[in-house]
N, C-alpha and C positions, 0 to 999 in steps of 0.2 A: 532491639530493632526487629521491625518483622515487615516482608516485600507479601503483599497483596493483592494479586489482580479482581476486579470485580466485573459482571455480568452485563454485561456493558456494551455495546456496539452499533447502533441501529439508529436511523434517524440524523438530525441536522447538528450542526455542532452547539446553535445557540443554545439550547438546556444544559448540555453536557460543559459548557464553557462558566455559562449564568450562575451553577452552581458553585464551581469550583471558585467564582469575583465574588457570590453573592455575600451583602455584607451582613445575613442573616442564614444559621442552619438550617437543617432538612427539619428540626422541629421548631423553627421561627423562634430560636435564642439569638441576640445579635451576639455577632463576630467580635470579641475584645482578645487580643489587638486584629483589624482587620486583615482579611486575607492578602498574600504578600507574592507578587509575580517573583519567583525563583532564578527559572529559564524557559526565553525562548521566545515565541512572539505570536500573539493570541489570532490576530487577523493572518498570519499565514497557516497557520494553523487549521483555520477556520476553514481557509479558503480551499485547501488542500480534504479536509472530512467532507464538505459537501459538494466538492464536487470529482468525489468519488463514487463510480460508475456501480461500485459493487454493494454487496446486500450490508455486509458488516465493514461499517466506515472508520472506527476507530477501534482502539484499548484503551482500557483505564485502567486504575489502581494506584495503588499508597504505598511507602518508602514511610512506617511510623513507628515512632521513638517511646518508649516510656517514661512515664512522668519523671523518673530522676536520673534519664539518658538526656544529656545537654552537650549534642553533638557542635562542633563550631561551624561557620559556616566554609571554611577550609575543608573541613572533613566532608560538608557536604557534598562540597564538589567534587572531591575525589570518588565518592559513592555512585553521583550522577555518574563521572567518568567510566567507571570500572561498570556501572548497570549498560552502558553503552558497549561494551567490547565482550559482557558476558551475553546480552540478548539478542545485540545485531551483530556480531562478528561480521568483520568484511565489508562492511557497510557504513555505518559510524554515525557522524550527526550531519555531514554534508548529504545524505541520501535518506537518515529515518529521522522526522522530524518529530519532535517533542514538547510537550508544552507544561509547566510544572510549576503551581502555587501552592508556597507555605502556609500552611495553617498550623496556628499555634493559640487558638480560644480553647479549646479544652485544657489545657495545661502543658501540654506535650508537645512534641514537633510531628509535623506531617506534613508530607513532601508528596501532592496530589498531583499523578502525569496524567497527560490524557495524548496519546501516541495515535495520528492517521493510519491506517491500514495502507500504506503506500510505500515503494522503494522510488523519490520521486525524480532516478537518474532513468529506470525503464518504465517507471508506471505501472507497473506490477505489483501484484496483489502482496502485503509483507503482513505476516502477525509474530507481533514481537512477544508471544507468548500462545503458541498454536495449545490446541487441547492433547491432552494427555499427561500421562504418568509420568514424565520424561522433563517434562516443561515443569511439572510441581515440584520435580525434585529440584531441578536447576534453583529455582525460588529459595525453596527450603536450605540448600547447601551456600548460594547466594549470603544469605544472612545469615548464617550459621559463620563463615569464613571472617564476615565485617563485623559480627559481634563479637568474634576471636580478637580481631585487629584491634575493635577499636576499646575493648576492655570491658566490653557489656555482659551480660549474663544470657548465657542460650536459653534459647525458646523452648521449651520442654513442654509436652501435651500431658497433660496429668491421662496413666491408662485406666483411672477410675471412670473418665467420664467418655462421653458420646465423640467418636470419629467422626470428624467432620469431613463428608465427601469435597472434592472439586467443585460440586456445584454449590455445596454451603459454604464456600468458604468464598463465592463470587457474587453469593447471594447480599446484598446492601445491611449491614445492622438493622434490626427493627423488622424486617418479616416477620411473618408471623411463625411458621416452620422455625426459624434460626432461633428466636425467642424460645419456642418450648424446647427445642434440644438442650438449650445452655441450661435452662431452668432443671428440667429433669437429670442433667448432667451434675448439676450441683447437687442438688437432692441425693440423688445417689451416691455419689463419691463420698460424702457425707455421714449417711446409713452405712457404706460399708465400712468406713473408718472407726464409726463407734459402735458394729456390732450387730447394728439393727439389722440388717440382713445380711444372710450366710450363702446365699445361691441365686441363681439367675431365680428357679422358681419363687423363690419367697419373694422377687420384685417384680415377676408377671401374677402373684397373687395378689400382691399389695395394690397392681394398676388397674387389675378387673373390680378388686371392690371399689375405688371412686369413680366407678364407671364406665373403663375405659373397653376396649376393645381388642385380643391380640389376633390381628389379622395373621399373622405369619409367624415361624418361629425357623431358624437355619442354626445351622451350628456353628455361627459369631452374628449372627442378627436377630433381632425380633421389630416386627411392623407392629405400632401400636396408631389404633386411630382413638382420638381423643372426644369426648363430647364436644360437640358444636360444632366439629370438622367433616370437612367433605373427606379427605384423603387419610389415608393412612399416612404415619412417617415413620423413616424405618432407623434404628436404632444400632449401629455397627461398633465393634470394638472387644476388648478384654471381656468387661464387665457385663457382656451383655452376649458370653458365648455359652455354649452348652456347657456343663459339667465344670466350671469356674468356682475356684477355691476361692472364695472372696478374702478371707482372713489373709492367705499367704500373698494375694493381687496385694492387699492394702500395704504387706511387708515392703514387697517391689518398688510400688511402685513414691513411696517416701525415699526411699533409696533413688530413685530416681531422680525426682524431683529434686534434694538436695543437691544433688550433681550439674551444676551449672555453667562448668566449664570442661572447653576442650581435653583429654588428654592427646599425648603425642600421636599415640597409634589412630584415633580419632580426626584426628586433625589431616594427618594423611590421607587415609581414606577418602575422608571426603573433599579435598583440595585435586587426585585423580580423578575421584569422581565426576566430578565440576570440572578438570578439563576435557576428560573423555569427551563430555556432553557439548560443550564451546566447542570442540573439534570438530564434531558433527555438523554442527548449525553450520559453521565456516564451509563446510565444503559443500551441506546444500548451499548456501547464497554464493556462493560462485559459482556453482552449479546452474542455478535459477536466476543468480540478478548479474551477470557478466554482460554486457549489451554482445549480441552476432557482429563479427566481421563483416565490414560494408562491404553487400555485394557489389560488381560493377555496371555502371547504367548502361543495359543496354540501348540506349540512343547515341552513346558516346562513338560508336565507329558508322553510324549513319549515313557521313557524308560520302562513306569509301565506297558503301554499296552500289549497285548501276543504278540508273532508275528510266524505265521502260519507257520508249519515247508515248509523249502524247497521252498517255495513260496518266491517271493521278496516283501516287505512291499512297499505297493501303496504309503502310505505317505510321506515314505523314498524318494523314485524315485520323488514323483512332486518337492522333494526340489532342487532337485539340474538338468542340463542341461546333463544329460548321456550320450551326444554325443558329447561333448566338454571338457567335464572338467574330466582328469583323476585321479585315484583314488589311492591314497598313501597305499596300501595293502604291499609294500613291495619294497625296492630299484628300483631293474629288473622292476616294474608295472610301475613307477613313471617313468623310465629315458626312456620307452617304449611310454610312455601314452596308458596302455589298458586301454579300455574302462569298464563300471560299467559290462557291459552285459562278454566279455571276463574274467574278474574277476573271476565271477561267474561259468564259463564253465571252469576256470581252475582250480578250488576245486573240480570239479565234475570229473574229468580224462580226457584222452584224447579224448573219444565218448562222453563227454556232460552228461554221466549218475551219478544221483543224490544218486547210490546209493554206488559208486564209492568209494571203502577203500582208507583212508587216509593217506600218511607216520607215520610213527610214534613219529618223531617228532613232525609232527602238530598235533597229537592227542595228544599229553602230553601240550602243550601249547595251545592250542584253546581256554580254558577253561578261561584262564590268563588274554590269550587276550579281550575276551569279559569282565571281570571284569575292568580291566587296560583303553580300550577304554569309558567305563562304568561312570570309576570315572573322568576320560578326559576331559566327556563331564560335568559332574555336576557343574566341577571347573571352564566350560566353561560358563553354563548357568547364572552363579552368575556372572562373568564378563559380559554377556547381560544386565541382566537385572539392573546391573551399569549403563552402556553407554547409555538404554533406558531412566533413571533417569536424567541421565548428557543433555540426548537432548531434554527431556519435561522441564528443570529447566535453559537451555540456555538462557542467557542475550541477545547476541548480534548477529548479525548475524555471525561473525567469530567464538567463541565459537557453534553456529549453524550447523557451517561446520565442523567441527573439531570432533564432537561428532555424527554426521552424518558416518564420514567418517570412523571414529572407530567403531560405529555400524556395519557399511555393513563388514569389514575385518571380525570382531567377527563372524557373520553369517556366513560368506563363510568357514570358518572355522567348526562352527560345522556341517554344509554342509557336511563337507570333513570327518569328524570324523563319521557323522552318515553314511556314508557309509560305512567305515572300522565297524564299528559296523552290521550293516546288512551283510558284508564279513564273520563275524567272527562267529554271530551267524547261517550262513548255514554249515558252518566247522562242525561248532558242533555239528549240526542235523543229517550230514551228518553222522558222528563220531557213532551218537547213533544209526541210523540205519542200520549201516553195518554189515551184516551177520556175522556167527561166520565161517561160510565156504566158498571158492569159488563156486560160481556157477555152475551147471554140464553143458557142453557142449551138445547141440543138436545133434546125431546121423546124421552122414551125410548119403545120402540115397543111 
């Protein structure tokens, strides 16, 4: 068994989905028997890669078996499981979603994920396989551990041939780069086995006569560029370092290669190993995907504050868009849409003045009304700060939406109430300041 991530992230999920259903390979052989959904569910998936905000929308990669590795599908789940608690610690499959078709037409099992770049309780950015040294290893020690378990044979790099960086090993089978490394990697391993070459020299001499090129030489690399190639490709490893005993490498590294399983001292090692590194990841995503402690709204002690007579409450007015949204003061206002400002100038009489007597009906109910709007809003707030509770303690991203979406109705709502409130308390100011006489008219001259 060997875990695979490939180079992969950019763009819309339909290719990245199309390939993994299609019932045809990347070299247009059909699929016998066809590709087989594993886990998980392809439309939320989907839905989740594109409509992610950021540059790199997913991961991919393979979970693939050897032709006379015939895992049950029991075991496979266990793998899925345990690839869960080793890549997202803290996290799991109700927050990193996953999406995962068998392929079993070349002869073997492959277990193809395709993971969103998303943690989708905060919406934050997740890679379930970040770059670096750290992350290969985890891979490496990963399947090293389930090929202990499951009685498979370890993955062993033969050190005759070409080290394959992180980027070639993300790079799709079939490039052209990947292609010539394995080729020269076999060749080589090959020649030192049976003698044909004794030193790094005698295989930078052998490359210059069919033409080749040695851009660079380091002491564990050489850059060879190839005829017909734009770039150089560089060449890392044993067999390919300065001053390299080839005869004694070829002793090694058969010794090695025979040895295809764990021993005890082995086994430990890399089992600490592999926790250390899960320890890690756990305390960054708790670190990074914990949701903040809900602040508390400051609108919530609103109604305790004074509010200046006559004046419109500043705070009032930024809540809500005054010149858009009309204010439920009374049937006629509503089916009119007056504006907050209109409202306002029609409490006050017909000149706009504030100090303007009130019918007397509005002055027997005014008082009502502000109690009435008062407790409206209280019965209101306790349903917020519900819905804020329901959208910090969201599972899933649909539950996410759903309590989103009740939130903002709730809001726009007390929006609307806290206006009819700032209406009802100018009534009432107005009420208490109105003369006990009419005003005397100015002497015309």
């Amino acid at each position: 068994m060997i875990v695979q991530f490939f180079n992969h992230g950019k763009g819309k999920s339909k290719s990245a989905i199309g390939y993994l259903l299609s019932a045809k390979d990347s070299e247009g052989k059909i699929r016998n028997p066809p590709p087989e959904i594993f886990y998980g569910d392809k439309k939320l998936t989907a839905n989740l890669i594109d409509n992610n905000p950021n540059e790199f929308k997913y991961t991919s990669g393979v979970i693939a078996f050897r032709d006379n590795e015939k895992p049950t599908t029991a075991q496979l789940k266990q793998i899925v499981k345990a690839f869960y608690e080793a890549f997202a610690p803290g996290l799991g499959p109700d927050r990193v979603n996953m999406f995962i078709v068998k392929h079993q037409d070349k002869g073997n099992v492959e277990l193809h994920f395709l993971v969103p770049r998303l943690d989708t309780k905060t919406m934050k950015s997740f890679n379930i396989s970040p770059p670096g040294k750290k992350s290969q290893q985890l891979a490496n020690d990963f399947q090293a551990i389930w090929n202990d378990k499951l009685g498979f044979s370890q993955v062993i790099e033969d050190p005759l041939k070409a080290v394959f960086s992180q980027f070639d090993k993300k790079v799709p089978a079939g490039s052209t780069s990947k292609k010539i490394k394995e080729r020269v990697s076999q060749s080589i391993s090959k020649a030192i086995r049976n003698g044909t070459l004794k030193s790094r020299d005698d295989f930078t001499n052998f490359l210059e006569s069919r033409g080749c090129e040695i851009t660079r030489k380091g002491k564990d690399y050489i850059s060879v560029k190839f005829p017909g190639e734009k770039k150089a490709i560089k060449f890392k490893g044993p067999a390919f370092s300065a001053n390299t005993d080839y005869q004694a490498l070829a002793q090694t590294a058969n010794q090695q290669m025979n040895n295809t399983v764990l021993d005890p001292i082995q086994k430990i090692k890399i089992l600490n190993r592999m926790e250390e590194s899960v320890q890690q990841r756990l305390i960054f995503n708790k670190s990074r995907y914990t949701p903040k402690k809900r602040r508390p709204d400051p609108n919530k002690n609103l109604l305790k504050r004074r509010v200046p007579k006559i004046k419109t409450n500043p705070q009032i007015s930024n809540l809500i868009d005054i010149s858009s949204q009309p204010i439920a003061n009374n049937s006629n206002s509503v089916e009119k849409g007056i504006s907050f400002q209109d409202a306002i100038k029609a409490t006050s009489g017909a000149k706009g003045s504030q100090n303007a007597k009130s019918p007397v009906s509005e002055r027997k109910t005014s008082s009502g009304a502000v109690q009435g709007v008062a407790k409206s809003l209280g019965s209101l707030q306790m349903q917020i700060d519900s819905a804020q509770a329901d959208l910090a303690n969201a599972q899933t991203l649909e539950d996410r939406i759903k309590a989103e979406a009740k939130l903002n109705s709730l809001i726009l709502q007390k929006n609307k109430l806290l206006a009819e409130l700032e209406q009802a308390r100018i009534a009432e100011l107005n009420q208490e300041q109105t003369p006990g006489h009419t005003p005397r008219r100015r002497p015309r001259p």
